[in-house]
C-alpha positions as CSV (number, residue, x, y, z in Angstrom):
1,X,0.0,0.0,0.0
2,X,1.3,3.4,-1.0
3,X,1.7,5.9,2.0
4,X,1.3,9.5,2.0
5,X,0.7,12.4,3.8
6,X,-2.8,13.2,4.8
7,X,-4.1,14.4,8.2
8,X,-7.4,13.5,9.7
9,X,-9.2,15.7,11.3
10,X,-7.4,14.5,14.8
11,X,-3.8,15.3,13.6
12,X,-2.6,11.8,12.8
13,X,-1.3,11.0,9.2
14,X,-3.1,8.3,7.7
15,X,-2.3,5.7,4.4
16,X,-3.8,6.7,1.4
17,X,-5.7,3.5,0.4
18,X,-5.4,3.4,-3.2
19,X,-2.0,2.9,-5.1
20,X,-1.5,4.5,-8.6
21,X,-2.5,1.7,-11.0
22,X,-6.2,2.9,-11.8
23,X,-7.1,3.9,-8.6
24,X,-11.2,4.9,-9.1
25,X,-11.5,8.0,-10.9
26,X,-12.1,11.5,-9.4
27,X,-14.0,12.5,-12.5
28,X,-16.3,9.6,-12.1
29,X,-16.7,10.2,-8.2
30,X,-17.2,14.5,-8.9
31,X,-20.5,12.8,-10.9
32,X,-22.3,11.6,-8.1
33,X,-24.3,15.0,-6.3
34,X,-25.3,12.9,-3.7
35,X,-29.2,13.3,-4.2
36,X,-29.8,10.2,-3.4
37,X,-32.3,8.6,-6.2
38,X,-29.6,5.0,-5.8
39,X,-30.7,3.9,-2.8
40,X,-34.2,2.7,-3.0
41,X,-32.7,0.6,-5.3
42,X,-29.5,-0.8,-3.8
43,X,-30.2,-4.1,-2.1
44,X,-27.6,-3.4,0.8
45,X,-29.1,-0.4,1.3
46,X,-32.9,-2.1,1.8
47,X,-31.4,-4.4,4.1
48,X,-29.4,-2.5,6.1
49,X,-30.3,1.0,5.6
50,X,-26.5,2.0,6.3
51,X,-25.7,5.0,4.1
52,X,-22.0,3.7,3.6
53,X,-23.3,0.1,2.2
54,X,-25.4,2.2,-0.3
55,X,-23.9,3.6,-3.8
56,X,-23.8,6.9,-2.3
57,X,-21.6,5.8,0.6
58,X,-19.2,4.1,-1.1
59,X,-18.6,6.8,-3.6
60,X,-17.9,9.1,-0.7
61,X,-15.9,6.4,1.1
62,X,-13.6,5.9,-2.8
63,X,-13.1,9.9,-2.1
64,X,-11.6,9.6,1.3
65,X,-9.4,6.6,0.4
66,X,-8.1,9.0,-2.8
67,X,-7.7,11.9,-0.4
68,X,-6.1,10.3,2.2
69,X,-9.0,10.7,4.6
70,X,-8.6,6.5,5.3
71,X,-6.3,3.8,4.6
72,X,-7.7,0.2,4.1
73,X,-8.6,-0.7,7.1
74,X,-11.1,-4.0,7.2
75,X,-13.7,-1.9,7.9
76,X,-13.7,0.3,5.2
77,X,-12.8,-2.8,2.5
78,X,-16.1,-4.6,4.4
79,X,-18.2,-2.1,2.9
80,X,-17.2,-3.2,-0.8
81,X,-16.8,-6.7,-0.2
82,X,-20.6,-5.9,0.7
83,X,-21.9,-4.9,-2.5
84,X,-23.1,-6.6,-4.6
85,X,-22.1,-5.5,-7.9
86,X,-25.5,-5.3,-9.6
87,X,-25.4,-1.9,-11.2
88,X,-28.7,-1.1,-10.3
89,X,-27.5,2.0,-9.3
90,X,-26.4,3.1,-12.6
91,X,-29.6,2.3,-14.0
92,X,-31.4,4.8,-11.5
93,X,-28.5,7.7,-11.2
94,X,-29.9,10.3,-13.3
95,X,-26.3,12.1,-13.5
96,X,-25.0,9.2,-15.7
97,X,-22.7,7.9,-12.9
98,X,-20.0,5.0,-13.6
99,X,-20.5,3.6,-10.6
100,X,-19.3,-0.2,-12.4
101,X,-16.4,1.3,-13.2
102,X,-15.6,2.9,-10.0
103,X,-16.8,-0.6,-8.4
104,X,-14.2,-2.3,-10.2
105,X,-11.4,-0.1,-9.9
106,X,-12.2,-0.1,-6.1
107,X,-12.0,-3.4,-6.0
108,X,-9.0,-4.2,-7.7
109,X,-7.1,-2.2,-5.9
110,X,-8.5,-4.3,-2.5
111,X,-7.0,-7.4,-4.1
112,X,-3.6,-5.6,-4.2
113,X,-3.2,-4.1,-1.2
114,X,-5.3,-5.0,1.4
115,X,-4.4,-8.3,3.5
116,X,-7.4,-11.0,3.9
117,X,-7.0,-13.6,6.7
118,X,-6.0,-16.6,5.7
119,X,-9.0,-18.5,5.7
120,X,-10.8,-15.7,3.2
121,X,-7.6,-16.1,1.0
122,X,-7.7,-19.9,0.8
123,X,-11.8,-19.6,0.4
124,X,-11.5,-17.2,-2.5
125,X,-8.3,-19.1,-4.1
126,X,-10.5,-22.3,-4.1
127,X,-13.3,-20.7,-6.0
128,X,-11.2,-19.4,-8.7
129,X,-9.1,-22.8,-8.7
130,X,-12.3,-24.4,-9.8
131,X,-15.1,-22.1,-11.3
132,X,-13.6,-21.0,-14.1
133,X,-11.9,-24.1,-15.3
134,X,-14.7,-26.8,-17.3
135,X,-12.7,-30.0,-16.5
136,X,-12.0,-29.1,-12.9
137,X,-15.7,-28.5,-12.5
138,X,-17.2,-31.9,-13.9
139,X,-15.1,-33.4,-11.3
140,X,-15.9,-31.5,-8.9
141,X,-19.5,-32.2,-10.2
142,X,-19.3,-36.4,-10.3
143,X,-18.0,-35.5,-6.7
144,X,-21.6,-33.6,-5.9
145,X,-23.3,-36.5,-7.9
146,X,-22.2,-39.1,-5.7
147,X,-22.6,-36.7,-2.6
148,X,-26.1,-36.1,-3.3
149,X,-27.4,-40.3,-4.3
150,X,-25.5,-41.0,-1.1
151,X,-28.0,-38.4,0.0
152,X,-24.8,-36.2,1.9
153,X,-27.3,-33.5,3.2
154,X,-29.4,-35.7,5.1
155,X,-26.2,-36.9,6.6
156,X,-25.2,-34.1,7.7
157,X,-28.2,-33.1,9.2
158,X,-28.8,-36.2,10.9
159,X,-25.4,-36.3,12.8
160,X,-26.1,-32.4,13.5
161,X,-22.5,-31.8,11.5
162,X,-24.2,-29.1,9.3
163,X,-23.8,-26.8,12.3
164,X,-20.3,-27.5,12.2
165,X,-20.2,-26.1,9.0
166,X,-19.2,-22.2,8.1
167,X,-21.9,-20.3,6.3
168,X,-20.0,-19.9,3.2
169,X,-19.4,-23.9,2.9
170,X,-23.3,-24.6,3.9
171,X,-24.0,-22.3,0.6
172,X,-21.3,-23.7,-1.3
173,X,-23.7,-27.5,-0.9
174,X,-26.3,-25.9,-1.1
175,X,-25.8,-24.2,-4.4
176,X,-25.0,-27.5,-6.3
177,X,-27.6,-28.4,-8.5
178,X,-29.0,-31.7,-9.0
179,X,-26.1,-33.3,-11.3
180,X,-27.1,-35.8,-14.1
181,X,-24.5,-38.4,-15.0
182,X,-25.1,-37.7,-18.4
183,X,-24.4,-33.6,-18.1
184,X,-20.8,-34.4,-17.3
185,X,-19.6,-35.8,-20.3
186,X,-17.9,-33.3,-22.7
187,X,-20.1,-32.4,-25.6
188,X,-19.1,-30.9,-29.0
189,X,-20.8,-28.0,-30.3
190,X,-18.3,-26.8,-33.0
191,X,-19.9,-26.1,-36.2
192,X,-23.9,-26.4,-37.0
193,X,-25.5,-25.2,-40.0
194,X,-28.3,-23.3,-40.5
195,X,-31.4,-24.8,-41.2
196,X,-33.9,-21.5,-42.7
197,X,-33.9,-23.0,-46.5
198,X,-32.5,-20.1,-48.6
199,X,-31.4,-18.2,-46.1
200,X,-27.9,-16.1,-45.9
201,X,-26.5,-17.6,-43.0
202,X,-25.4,-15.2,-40.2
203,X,-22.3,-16.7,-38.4
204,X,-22.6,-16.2,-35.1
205,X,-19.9,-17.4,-32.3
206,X,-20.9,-19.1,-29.4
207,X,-19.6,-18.5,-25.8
208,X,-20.1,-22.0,-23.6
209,X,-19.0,-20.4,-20.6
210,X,-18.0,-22.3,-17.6
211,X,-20.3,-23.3,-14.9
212,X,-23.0,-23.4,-18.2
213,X,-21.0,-25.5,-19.8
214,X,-20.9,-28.1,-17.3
215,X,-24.1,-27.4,-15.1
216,X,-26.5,-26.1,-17.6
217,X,-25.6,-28.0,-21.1
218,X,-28.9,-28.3,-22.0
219,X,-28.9,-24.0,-22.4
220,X,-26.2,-24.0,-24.9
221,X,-27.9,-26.9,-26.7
222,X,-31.1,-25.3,-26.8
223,X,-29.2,-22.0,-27.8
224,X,-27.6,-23.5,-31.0
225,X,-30.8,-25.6,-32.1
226,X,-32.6,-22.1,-31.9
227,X,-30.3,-20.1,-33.7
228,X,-29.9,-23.0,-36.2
229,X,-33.1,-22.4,-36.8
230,X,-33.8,-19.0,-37.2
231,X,-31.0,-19.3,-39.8
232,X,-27.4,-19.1,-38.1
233,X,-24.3,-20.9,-38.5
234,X,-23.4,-21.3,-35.3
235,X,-19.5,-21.9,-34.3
236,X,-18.4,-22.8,-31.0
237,X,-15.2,-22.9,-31.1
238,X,-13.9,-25.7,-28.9
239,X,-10.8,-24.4,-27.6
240,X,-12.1,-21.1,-25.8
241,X,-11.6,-20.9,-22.1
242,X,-13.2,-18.7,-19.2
243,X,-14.0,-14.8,-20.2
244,X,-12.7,-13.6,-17.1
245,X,-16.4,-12.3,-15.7
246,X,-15.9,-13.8,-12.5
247,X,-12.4,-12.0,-12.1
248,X,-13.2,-9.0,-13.0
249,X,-16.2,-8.6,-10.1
250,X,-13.7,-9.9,-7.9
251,X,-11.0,-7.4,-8.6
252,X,-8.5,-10.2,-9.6
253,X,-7.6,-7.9,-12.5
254,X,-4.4,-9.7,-14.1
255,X,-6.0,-13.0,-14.3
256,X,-9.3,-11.2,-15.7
257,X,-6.6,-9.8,-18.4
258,X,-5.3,-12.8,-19.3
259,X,-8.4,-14.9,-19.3
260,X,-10.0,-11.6,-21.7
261,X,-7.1,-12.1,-24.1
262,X,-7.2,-15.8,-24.8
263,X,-10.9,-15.2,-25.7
264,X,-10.5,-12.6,-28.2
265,X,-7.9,-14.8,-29.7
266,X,-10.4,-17.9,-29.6
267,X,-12.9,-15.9,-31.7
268,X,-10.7,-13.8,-34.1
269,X,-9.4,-17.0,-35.5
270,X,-13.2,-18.2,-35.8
271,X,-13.8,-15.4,-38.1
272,X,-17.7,-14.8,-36.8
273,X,-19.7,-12.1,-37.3
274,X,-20.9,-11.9,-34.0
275,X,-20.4,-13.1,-30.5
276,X,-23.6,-14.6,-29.0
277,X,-23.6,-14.8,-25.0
278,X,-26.0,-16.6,-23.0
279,X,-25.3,-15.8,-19.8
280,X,-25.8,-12.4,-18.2
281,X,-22.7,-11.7,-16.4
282,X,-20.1,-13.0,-19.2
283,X,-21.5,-10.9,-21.9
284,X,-21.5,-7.7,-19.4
285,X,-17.7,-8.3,-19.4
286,X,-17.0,-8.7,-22.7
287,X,-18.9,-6.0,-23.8
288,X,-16.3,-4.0,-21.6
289,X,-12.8,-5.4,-22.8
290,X,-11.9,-2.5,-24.5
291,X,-12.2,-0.2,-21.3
292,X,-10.2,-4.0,-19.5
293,X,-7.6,-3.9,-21.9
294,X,-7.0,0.0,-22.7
295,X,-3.2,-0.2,-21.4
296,X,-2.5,-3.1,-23.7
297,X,-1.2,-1.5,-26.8
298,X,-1.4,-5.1,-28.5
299,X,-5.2,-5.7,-27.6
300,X,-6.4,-2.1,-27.3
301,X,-8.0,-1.8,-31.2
302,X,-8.9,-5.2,-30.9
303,X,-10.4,-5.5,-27.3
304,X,-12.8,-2.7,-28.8
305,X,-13.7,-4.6,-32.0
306,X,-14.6,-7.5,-30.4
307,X,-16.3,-5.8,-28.0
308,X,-18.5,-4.1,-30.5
309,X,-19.2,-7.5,-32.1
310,X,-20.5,-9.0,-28.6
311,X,-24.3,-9.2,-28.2
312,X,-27.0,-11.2,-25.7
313,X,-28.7,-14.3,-27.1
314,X,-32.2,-11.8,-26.8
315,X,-30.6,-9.2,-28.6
316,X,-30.0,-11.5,-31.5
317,X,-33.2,-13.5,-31.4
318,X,-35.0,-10.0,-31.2
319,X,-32.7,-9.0,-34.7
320,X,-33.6,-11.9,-36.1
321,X,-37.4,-12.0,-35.7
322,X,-39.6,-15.0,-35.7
323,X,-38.1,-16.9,-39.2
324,X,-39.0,-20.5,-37.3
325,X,-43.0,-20.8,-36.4
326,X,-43.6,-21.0,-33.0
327,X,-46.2,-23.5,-31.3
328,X,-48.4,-22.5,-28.4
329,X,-47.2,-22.6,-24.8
330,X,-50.0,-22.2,-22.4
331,X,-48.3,-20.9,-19.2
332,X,-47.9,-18.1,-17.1
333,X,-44.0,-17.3,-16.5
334,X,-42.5,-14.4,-14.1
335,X,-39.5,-13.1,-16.1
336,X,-36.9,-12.0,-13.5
337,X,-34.4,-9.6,-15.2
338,X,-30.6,-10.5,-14.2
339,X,-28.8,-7.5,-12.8
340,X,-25.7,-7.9,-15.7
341,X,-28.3,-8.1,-18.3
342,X,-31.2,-5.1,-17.3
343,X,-28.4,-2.9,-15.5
344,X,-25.0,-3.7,-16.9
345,X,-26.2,-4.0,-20.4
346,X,-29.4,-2.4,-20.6
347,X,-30.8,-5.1,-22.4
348,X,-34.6,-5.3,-21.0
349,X,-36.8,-5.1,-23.6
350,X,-35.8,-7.9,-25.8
351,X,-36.2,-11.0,-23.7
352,X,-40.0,-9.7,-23.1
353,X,-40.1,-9.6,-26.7
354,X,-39.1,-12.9,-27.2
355,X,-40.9,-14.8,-25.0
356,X,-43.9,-12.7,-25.7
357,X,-43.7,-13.8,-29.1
358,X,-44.9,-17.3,-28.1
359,X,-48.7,-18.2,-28.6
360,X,-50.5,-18.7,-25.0
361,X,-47.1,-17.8,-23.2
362,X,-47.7,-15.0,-20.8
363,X,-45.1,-13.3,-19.2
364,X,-45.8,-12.3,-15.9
365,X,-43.6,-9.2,-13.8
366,X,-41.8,-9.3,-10.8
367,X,-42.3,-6.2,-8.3
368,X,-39.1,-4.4,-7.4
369,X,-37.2,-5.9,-10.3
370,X,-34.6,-3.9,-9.5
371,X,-33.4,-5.4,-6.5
372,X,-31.1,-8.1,-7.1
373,X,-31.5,-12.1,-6.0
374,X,-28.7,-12.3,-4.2
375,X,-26.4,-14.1,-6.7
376,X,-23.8,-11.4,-8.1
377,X,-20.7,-13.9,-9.4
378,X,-19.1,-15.3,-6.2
379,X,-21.3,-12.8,-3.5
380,X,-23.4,-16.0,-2.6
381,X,-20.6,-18.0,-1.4
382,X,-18.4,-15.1,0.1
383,X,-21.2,-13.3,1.9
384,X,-23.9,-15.8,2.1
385,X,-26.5,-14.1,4.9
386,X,-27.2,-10.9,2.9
387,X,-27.2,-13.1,-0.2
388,X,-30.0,-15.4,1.6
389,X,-32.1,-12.6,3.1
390,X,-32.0,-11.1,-1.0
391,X,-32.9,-14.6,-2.2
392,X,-36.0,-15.7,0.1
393,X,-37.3,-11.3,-0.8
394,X,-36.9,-12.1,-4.6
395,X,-38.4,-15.8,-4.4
396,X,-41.6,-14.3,-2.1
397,X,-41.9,-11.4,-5.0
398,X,-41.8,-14.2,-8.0
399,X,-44.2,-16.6,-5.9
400,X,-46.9,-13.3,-5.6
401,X,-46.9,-13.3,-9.2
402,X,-48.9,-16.8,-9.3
403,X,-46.3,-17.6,-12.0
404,X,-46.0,-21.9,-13.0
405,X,-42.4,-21.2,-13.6
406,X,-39.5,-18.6,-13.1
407,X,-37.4,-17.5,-16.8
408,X,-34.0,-15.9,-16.4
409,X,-30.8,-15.8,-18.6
410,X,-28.3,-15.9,-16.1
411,X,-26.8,-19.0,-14.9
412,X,-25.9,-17.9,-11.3
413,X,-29.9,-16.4,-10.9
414,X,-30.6,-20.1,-11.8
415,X,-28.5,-21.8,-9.0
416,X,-29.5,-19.0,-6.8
417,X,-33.1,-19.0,-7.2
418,X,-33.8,-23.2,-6.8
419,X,-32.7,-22.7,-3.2
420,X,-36.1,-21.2,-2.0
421,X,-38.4,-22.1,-5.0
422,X,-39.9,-25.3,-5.5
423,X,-40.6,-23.9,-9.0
424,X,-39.4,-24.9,-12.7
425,X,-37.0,-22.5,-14.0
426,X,-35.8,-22.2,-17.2
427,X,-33.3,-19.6,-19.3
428,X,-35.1,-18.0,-22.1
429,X,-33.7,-19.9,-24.9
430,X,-35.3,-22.9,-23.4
431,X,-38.7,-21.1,-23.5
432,X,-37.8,-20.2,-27.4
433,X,-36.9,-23.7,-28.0
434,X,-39.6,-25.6,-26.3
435,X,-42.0,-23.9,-28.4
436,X,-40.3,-24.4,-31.8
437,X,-40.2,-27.8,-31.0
438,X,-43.6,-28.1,-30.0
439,X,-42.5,-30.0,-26.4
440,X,-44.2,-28.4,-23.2
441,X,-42.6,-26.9,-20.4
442,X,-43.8,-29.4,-17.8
């Protein structure tokens, strides 16, 4: 940590908390006038009703760390490591502020400079030894499979060990979904035609992702099959890793790099026109490696072309149209928007569209869709109270609705959300593709 001079108001001299390497900009935190239209929306905030755990806080709180006002004590980095990331907040500012980007910058500069304890450390280097890596997954995966047929939870809750257990590794259990023998094995997605007759074939990239790849296949199945459909070629090309999402929200900012680098590679050489994304909080990233990668005088121009070529599965199935007839659906769905998606990327309309573009499907709305569910990349397993409290709010709000089943394009809502519904949920390209295929959803 970089000390400097900077007395308090008591006469001491404290740290200032930030180093040089893009500390969070002064520009960006002279935006915010402080008037207060973030906080109805922040879901710290509703919990808590702690001005420093709201938007507005923290923006003040970025100010004294650049001004020397605080160093990084463990009080001041607790009230980061408590938000949640969901960009609500920028949605509601009406002075445009970048609170993502200050977010971000905030919170690399934590991972440099501020010590955890040890057992935070090893918590956080196990999820990144594991969630962004495929094969490490689907063994960890067969691991869950066999924990959950030799029904582990009950287990545990019979011998009373699941008291034993630390918050963060009750959520980590209870966060595995039910695993399928036959979702572990590696599956091939690399080239499929389109199948519109006479039409020019758009050729789209596909991004598998990591935890989708392994725990929700049957997404990026149902996403090619649809886009086949409506007259894509669709590439997936087989040697693309992790997009550095899960990083990047953490502040692990060289490994975000690195990861962000490999995937432009991956899809330059697959020559696509565009870059589809399936799941909420990848595609917010990418859509930002130009701002990720602006020091890189070798990726710059390219971090910002591929950028501009990255695009949601709704917003291209909303290009596209209805080319593929759909059959009727008669259901009633609640639509719950994924922060990354409605707030990150703005991208709300186009998933109603969609799905509303089924016969007999209605799509029902969640009250206070604004406030998050609690999942936020790695949020549920690193502060798992608030993250609960959020998810049994946003499960109550979807069961008001009188909805037979929950849609949302994000695969960490999914995971989140099955712990307190005993509801069907689905991503939207499921939806899409149950209805071209004329299956129902139940």
């Amino acid at each position: 940590m970089t000390e400097a001079s900077g007395p308090d108001p008591h006469g001491d001299v404290l740290g200032i908390a930030f180093d040089a390497h893009h500390p969070p900009s002064t520009a960006r935190i002279d935006d915010c006038v402080h008037c207060g239209f973030c906080l109805p929306t922040c879901p710290t905030y509703a919990l808590w009703g702690e001005e420093m755990d709201s938007p507005r806080g923290r923006i003040y709180l970025m100010k004294l760390g650049l001004e020397g006002g605080t160093d990084m004590s463990d009080v001041f980095v607790g009230h980061f490591d408590a938000c949640l990331g969901c960009m609500a907040c920028v949605t509601a500012c009406p002075s445009g502020v970048r609170y993502d980007e200050l977010i971000e910058a905030t919170r690399a500069q934590i991972e440099r400079n501020h010590p955890r304890s040890r057992g935070d450390r090893l918590f956080r280097s196990l999820i990144f030894a594991l969630f962004p890596h495929p094969a490490r997954l689907r063994i960890a995966a067969l691991l869950g499979w066999l924990y959950q047929r030799l029904g582990g939870d009950r287990l545990l809750r019979f011998t009373g060990l699941d008291t034993w257990l630390s918050p963060r590794l009750r959520a980590l259990s209870e966060l595995l979904p039910d695993v399928r023998l036959s979702d572990l094995r590696r599956r091939t997605l690399a080239r499929t035609p389109a199948q519109a007759p006479g039409a020019s074939p758009r050729r789209v990239g596909l991004l598998t992702g990591c935890v989708q790849r392994v725990f929700f296949a049957e997404v990026n199945a149902a996403t090619v099959r649809v886009l086949s459909a409506e007259g894509c070629e669709v590439v997936a090309p087989p040697g693309q890793r992790c997009c550095g999402a899960l990083m990047v929200h953490a502040g692990r900012e060289d490994e975000a790099l690195a990861y962000a680098r490999m995937l432009i590679d991956t899809f330059d050489e697959a020559g696509v026109d565009t870059v589809v994304v399936n799941a909420a909080g990848c595609g917010s990233t990418m859509k930002e490696y130009g701002h990720l990668l602006r020091d890189d005088p070798a990726y710059a121009e390219r971090a910002q072309a591929f950028s501009r070529k990255v695009r949601d599965l709704s917003e291209v199935l909303d290009e596209l149209g209805v080319q593929t007839p759909r059959q009727p659906l008669a259901a009633r769905v609640a639509y719950h928007d994924a922060c990354h998606l409605a707030h990150a990327q703005g991208v709300r309309a186009e998933p109603r569209r969609v799905l509303r573009a089924i016969p007999g499907l209605e799509v029902a709305e969640i009250a206070d869709p604004e406030i998050c569910c609690g999942s936020a990349g790695i949020y549920n397993l690193v502060e798992p109270e608030p993250a609960a409290e959020l998810g049994r709010r946003k499960a109550a709000s979807i069961l008001a609705t009188g909805a037979q089943a929950v849609v949302t394009a994000n695969p960490g809502c999914l995971l989140q959300l099955r712990r307190y519904l005993d509801l069907p949920l689905y991503h939207p390209v499921q939806v899409v593709d149950a209805s071209i295929r004329g299956k129902d959803l139940f």
